[in-house]
C-alpha positions in Angstrom: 36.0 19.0 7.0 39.0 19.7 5.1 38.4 16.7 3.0 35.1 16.9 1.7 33.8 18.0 -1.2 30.5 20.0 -1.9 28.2 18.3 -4.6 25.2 19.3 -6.2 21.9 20.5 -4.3 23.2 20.0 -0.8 25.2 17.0 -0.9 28.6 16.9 0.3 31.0 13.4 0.1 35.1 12.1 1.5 34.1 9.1 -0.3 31.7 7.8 -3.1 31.3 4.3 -3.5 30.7 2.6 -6.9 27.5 2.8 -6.5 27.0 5.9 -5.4 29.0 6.8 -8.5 26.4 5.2 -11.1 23.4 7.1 -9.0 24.6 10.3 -9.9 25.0 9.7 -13.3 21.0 8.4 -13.1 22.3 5.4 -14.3 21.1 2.7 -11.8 18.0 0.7 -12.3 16.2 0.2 -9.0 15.2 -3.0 -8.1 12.5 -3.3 -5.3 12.0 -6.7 -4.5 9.4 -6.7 -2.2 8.0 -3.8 0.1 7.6 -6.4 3.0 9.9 -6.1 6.1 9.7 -7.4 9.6 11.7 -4.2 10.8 9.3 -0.9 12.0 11.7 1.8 11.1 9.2 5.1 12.4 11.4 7.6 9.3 10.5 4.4 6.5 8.9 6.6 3.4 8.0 3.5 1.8 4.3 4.2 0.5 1.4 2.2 1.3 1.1 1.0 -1.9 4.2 -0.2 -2.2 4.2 -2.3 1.4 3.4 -5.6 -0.8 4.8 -8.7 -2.1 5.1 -7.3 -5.5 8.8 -6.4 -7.0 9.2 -3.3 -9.1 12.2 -2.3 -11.4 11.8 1.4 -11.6 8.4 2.1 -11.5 7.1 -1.2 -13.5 5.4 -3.9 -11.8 7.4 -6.7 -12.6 5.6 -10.0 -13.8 8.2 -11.8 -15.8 11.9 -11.9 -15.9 11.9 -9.7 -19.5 10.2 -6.6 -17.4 13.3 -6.4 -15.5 15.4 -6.8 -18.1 13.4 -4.6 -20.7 13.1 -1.9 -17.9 17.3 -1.8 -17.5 17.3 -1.4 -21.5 15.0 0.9 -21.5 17.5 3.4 -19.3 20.6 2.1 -20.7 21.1 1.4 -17.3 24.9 0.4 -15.9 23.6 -0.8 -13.2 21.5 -1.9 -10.3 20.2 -0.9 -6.7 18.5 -3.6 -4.8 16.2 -2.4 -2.0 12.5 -2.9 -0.7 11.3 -3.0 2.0 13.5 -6.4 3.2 15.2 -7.7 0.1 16.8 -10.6 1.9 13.7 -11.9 3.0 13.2 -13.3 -0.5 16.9 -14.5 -0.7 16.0 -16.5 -3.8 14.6 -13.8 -5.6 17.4 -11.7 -4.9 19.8 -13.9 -6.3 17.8 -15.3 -9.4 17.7 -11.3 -10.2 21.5 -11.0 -9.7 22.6 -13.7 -12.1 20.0 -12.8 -14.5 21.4 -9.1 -14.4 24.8 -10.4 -14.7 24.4 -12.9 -17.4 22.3 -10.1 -19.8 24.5 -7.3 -19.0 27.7 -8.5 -18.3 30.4 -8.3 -15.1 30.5 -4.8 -15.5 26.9 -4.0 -14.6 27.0 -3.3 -10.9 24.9 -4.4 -8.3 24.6 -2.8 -5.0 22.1 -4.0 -2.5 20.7 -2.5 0.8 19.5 -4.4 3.9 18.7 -4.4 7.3 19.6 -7.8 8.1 23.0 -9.7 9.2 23.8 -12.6 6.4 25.9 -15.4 7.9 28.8 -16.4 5.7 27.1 -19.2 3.5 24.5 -16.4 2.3 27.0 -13.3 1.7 29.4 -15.8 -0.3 25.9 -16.9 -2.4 25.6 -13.4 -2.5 29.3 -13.3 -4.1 29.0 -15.8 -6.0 25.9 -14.5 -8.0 27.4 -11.3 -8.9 26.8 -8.7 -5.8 29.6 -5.8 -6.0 28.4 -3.8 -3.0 26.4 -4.3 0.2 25.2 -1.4 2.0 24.2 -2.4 5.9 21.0 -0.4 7.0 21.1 -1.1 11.0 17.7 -0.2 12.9 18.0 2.8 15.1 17.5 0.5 18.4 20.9 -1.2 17.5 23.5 1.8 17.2 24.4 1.7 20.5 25.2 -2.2 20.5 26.5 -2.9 16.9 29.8 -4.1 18.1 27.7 -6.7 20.0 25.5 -7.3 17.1 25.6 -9.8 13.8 26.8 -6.6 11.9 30.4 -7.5 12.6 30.8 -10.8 11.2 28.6 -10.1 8.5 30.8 -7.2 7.6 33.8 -9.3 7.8 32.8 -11.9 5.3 31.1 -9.6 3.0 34.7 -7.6 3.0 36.7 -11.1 2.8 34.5 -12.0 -0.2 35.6 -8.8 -2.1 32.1 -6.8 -1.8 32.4 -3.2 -1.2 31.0 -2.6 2.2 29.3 0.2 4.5 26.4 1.5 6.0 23.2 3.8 4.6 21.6 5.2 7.1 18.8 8.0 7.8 20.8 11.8 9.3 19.5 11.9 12.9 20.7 11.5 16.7 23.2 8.7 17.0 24.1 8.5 13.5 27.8 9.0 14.9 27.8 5.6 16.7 27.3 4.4 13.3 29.7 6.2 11.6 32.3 5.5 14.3 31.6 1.8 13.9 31.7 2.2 10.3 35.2 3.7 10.7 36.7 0.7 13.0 35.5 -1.9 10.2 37.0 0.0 7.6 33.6 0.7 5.5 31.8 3.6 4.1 29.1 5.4 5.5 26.3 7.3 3.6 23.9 9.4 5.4 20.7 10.0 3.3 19.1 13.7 4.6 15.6 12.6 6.9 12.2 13.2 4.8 8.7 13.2 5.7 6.5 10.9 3.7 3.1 9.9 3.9 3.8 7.0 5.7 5.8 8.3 8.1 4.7 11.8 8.7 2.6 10.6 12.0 5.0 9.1 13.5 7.7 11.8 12.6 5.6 14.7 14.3 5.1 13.1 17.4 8.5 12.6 17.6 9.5 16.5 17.3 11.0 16.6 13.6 9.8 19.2 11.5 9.7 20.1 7.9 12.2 22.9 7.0 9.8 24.9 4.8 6.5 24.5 3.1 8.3 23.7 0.1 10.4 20.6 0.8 10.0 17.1 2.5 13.4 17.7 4.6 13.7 17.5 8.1 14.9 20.3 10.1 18.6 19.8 11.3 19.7 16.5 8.9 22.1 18.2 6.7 24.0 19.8 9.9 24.1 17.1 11.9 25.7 15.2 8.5 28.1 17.8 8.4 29.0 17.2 12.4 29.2 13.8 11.4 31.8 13.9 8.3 34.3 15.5 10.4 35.2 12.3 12.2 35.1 10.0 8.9 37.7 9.3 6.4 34.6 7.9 4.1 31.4 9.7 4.1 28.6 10.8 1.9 25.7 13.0 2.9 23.0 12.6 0.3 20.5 15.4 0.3 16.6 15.5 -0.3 17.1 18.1 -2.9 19.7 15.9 -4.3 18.0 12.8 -5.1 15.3 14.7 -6.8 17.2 17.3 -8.5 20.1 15.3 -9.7 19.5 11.7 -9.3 16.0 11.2 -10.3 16.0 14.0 -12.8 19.5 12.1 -14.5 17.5 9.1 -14.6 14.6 10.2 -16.0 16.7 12.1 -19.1 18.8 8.4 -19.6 14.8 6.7 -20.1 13.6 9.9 -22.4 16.4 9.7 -24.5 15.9 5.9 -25.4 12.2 5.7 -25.6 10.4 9.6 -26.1 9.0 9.3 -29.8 10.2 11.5 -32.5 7.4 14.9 -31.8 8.5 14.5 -27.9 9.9 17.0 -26.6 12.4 16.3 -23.8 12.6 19.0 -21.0 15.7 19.7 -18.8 13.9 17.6 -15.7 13.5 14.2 -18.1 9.6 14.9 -18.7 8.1 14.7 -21.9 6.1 17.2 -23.7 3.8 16.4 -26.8 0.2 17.4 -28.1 -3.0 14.9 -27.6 -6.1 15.7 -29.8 -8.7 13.3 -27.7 -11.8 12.3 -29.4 -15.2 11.5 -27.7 -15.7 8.7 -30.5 -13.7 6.6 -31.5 -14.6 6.3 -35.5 -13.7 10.3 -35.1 -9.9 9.2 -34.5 -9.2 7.9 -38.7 -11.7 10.9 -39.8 -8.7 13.2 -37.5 -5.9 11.0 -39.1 -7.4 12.0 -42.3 -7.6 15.7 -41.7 -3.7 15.8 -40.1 -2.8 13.9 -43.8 -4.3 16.7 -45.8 -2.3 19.1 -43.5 0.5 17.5 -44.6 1.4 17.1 -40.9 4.6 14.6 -41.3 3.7 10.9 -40.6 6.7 10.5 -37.7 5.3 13.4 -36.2 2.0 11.6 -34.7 0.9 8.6 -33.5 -2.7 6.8 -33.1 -3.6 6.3 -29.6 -6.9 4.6 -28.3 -8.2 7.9 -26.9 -6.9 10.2 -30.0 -3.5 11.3 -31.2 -0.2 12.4 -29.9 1.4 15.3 -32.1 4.2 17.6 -31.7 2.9 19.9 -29.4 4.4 23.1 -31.7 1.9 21.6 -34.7 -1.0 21.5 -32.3 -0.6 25.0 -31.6 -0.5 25.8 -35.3 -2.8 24.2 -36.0 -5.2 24.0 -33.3 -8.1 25.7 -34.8 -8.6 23.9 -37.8 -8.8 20.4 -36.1 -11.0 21.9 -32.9 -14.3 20.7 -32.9 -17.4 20.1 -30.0 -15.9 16.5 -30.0 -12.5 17.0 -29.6 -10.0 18.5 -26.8 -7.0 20.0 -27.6 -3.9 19.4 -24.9 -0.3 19.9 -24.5 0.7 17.1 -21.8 3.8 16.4 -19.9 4.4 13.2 -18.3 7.3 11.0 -17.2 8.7 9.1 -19.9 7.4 5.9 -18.5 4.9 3.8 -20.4 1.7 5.1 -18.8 3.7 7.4 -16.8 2.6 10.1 -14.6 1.2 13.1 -16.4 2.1 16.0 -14.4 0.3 18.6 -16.2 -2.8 18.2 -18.9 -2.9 21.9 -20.3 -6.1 22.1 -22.2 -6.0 24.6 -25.9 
């Protein structure tokens, strides 16, 4: 493997694709456009509550046409990653999102889209005609050993006549070589994502024999070597590890949205969470009596804000200041969330 190159957390590439490119610098949107799919892949992490009709960019639900576009803002994103579920069984959805994408943002916002399905040429050149840069081909398991045979090669073809970027994205297990060694004879790329256990697919990944590699992550015993017996018969290969897409990707991603959107008293940690003080108030006329009180302290105006339940603070004030604004009705908290609008709090310390 004299050509590859050790990345961060695990991951080791030959090749990174434009896409792949914009991922690690956390600046891809992803676009889910639905978490329907008539394939039954047993590894799919996909959560339950994600296995409907609805499309997400990032983690908003999106209602309107300005969610998606306020959500790629919001990340100063460069561009996008289409997945689901089955994006192509909502063709029209796909494309509407790829013009709008393109006509907001530019030609130079990319677009990279996964699927499991074979477009004929009328659809790929729709596809290229909208704006799609890259098309990654995400074959189920019961077709490695027949892809030659299989609507994969003509759909490579045109995608590659119509100047897309073209490969493969598949799951690091047994038989991931007949993939690669497919992708190699059509001249594409090949990532290899590092096998996880999910909720969803934890059943069915026991029964078939994989197991967890410690109590601490979701990777499967035995991925990231067979990845590495893989790369040494590819010219373009990327291995993308578990630890990877948490510790680099998602964490990249999450810093891009803090940056843009954490208030003025947030503080930003090295993981893209969000720290700030919460004084909540069991009624609400308490909450202008509170703004009152934080006025007398002189507490600086940008350094607060009103909230139905209370107010956010700097989280350095609350602690100065935390015994002259306790009472029986209020609780004191330092809270850090994602920097999402209602995002995740992942810890509610209590003063």
């Amino acid at each position: 493997m004299s050509n590859i190159t050790q990345g961060e957390a695990g991951s080791f590439h030959s090749f990174l694709s434009e896409g792949c490119k914009l991922c690690k610098q956390g600046a891809k949107m992803v676009l889910f456009i639905t978490g329907i799919c008539p394939k039954d892949c047993f590894y799919c992490p996909v959560s339950h509550e994600r296995r409907t009709d609805d499309t997400y960019a990032n983690e908003r639900k999106v209602s309107c046409d300005c969610d998606v576009i306020d959500e790629a803002r919001q990340m100063d994103a460069l561009g996008t990653g289409i997945t689901g579920g089955e994006p192509l069984i909502r063709q029209e959805k796909v494309l509407h999102y790829i013009r709008l994408l393109k006509k907001e943002f530019g030609h130079e916002h990319h677009i990279h889209m996964y699927t499991s399905m074979t477009p004929d040429r009328k659809l790929m050149a729709e596809l290229a005609e909208a704006g799609l840069d890259e098309i990654r081909f995400h074959p189920p398991v019961r077709l490695w050993d027949s892809l030659k045979e299989s609507g994969y090669t003509d759909s490579i073809r045109s995608a590659k006549e119509l100047g897309l970027e073209t490969g493969f994205e598949i799951p690091s297990i047994k038989g991931a070589n007949k993939v690669a060694i497919f992708a190699e004879e059509n001249d594409c790329f090949i990532n290899l994502n590092e096998l996880e256990f999910s909720d969803t697919n934890a059943d069915a990944m026991k029964e078939l024999g994989y197991q967890l590699i410690d109590d601490i992550s979701n990777a499967v015993v035995g991925s990231e070597e067979y990845a590495a017996e893989v790369a040494s018969d590819c010219q373009r290969i990327h291995f993308c590890s578990s630890s990877y897409k948490d510790a680099v990707q998602l964490r990249k991603r999450l810093i891009r949205i803090a940056e843009r959107t954490s208030r003025t008293f947030d503080e930003i940690s090295e993981d893209g969470t969000i720290f700030y003080g919460h004084i909540e108030c069991d009624e609400i006329s308490d909450i202008e009596t509170l703004n009152d009180e934080l006025s007398e302290m002189e507490v600086p105006a940008d350094m607060l804000e009103i909230t139905e339940s209370g107010i956010d603070i700097a989280w350095w004030i609350l602690e100065d200041i935390a015994g002259s604004v306790s009472d029986d009705k209020r609780k004191l908290y330092i809270i850090e969330r994602y920097p999402f609008k209602e995002g995740l709090i992942v810890e509610k310390i209590p003063l």
